[in-house]
C-alpha positions as CSV (number, residue, x, y, z in Angstrom):
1,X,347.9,214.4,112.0
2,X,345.4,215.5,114.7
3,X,341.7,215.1,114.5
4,X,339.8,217.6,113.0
5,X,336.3,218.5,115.1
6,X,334.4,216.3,112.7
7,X,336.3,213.5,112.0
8,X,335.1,210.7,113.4
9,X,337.0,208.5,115.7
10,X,337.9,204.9,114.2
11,X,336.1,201.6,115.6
12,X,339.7,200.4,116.8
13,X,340.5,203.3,119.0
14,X,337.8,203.3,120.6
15,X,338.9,199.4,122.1
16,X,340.7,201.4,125.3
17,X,337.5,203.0,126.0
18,X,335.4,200.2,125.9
19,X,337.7,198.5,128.0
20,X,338.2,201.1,130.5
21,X,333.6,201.0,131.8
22,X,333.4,199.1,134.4
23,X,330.8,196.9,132.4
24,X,331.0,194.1,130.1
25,X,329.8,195.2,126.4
26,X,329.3,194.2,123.4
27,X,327.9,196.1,120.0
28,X,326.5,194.2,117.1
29,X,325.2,195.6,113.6
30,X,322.0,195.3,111.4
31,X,323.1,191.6,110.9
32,X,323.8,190.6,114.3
33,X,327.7,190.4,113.2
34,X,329.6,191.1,116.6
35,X,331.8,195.0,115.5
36,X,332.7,195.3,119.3
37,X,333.6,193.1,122.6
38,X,335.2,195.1,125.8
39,X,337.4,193.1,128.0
40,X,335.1,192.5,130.7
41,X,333.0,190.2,128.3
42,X,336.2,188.1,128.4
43,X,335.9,187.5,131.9
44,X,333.2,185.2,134.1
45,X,331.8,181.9,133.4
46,X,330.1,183.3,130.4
47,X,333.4,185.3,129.1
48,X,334.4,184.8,125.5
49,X,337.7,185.8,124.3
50,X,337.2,189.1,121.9
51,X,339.4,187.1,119.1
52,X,336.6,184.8,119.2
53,X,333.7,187.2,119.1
54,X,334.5,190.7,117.1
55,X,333.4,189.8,113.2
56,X,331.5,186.9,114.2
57,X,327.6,186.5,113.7
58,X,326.5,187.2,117.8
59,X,324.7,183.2,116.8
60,X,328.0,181.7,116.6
61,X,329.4,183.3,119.5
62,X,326.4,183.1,122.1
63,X,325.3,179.3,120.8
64,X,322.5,177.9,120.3
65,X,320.3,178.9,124.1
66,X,322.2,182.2,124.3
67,X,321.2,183.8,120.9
68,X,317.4,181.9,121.4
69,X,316.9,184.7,124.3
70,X,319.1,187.7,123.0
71,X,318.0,187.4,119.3
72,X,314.4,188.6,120.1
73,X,315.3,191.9,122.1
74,X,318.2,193.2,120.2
75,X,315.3,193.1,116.7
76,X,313.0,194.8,118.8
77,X,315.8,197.6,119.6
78,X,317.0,197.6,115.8
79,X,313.3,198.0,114.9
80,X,311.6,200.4,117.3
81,X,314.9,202.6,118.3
82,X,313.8,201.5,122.2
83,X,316.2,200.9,124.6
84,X,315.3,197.6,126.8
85,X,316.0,196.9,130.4
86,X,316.1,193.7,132.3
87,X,317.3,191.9,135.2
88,X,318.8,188.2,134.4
89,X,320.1,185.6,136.5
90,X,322.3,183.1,135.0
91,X,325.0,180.5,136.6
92,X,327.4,183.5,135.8
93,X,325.5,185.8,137.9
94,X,323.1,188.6,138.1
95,X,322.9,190.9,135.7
96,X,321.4,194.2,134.7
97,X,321.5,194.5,130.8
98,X,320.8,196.8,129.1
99,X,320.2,196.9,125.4
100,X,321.0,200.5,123.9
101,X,320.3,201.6,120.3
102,X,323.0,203.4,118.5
103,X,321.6,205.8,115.7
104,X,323.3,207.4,112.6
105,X,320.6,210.3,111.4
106,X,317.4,208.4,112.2
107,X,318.4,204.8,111.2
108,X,318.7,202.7,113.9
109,X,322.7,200.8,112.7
110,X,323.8,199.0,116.1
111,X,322.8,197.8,119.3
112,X,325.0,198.1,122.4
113,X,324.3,195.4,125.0
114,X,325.6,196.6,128.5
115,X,325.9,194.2,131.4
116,X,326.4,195.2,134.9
117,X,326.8,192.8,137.4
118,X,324.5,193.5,140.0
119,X,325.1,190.7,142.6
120,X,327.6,191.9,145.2
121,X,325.0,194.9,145.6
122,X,321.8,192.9,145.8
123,X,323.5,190.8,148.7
124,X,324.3,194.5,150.3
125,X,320.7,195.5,149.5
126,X,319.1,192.3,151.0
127,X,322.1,192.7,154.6
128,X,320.4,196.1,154.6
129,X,317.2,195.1,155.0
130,X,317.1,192.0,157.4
131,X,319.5,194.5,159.4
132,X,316.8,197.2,159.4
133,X,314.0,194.3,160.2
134,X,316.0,193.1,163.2
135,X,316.8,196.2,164.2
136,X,312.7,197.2,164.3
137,X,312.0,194.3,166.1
138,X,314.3,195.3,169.2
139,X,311.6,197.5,171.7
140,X,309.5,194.1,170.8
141,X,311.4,191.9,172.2
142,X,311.0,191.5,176.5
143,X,314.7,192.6,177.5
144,X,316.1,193.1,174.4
145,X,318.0,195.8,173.8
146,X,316.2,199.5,172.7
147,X,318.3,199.8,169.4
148,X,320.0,196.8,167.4
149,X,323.2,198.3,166.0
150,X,323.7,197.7,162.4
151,X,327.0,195.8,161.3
152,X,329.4,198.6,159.5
């Protein structure tokens, strides 16, 4: 039967578009009960099989240090409707997350966490600029060439 304009879509078919972002995520409710897990949150250091995370209180599935440090912001987005931003560096990685609240009239009912992992374009970032620096510091240099060309 097709989908009318209003119906809703279901929580399970919504699993191949989770998994298609090119971002781990995860969505938890009210309670902190895990109601989502994309497949790149399966991956990593830090990955946790989906099995072992959708239904689950987020406490039993990040541990003890994990949940210390996400328990805090995720109650802050559930309580003021503000997103939250940060930058976090863990063995895994380096990480933007972002922690998104998801609204149904004006309650605030979930929180998605979105992590995107920044590394690979920090190092381009930081190549960038010591390429730029060294490439300023060529009419200073006695013989050196007028322009430094920049790696491609």
């Amino acid at each position: 039967m097709p989908a009318s304009p209003r119906s809703k879509p279901r929580p399970e078919s919504l699993g191949p578009v989770l998994d298609a972002l090119p971002v781990g995520l995860y969505v938890v409710d009210r309670d902190l009960v895990v109601v989502a897990w994309n497949q790149r949150r399966e991956l990593g250091p830090i990955g946790r099989p989906r099995s072992r995370a959708v239904g689950r209180p987020l406490a039993a599935v990040l541990g003890k240090a994990g949940f210390r440090t996400t328990e805090p912001v995720l109650r802050e987005v559930l309580r003021t409707g503000q997103p939250h931003e940060e930058t976090v560096e863990t063995k895994g990685g380096l990480f933007h997350v972002r922690r998104l609240p998801v609204r149904q009239g004006r309650a605030v009912t979930h929180v998605v966490s979105w992590f995107e992992d920044i590394a690979a374009r920090r190092e381009l970032e930081m190549r960038h600029t010591a390429s730029a620096r060294l490439a300023s510091l060529g009419p200073l240099v006695p013989g050196g060439a007028p322009e430094t060309p920049t790696p491609p």
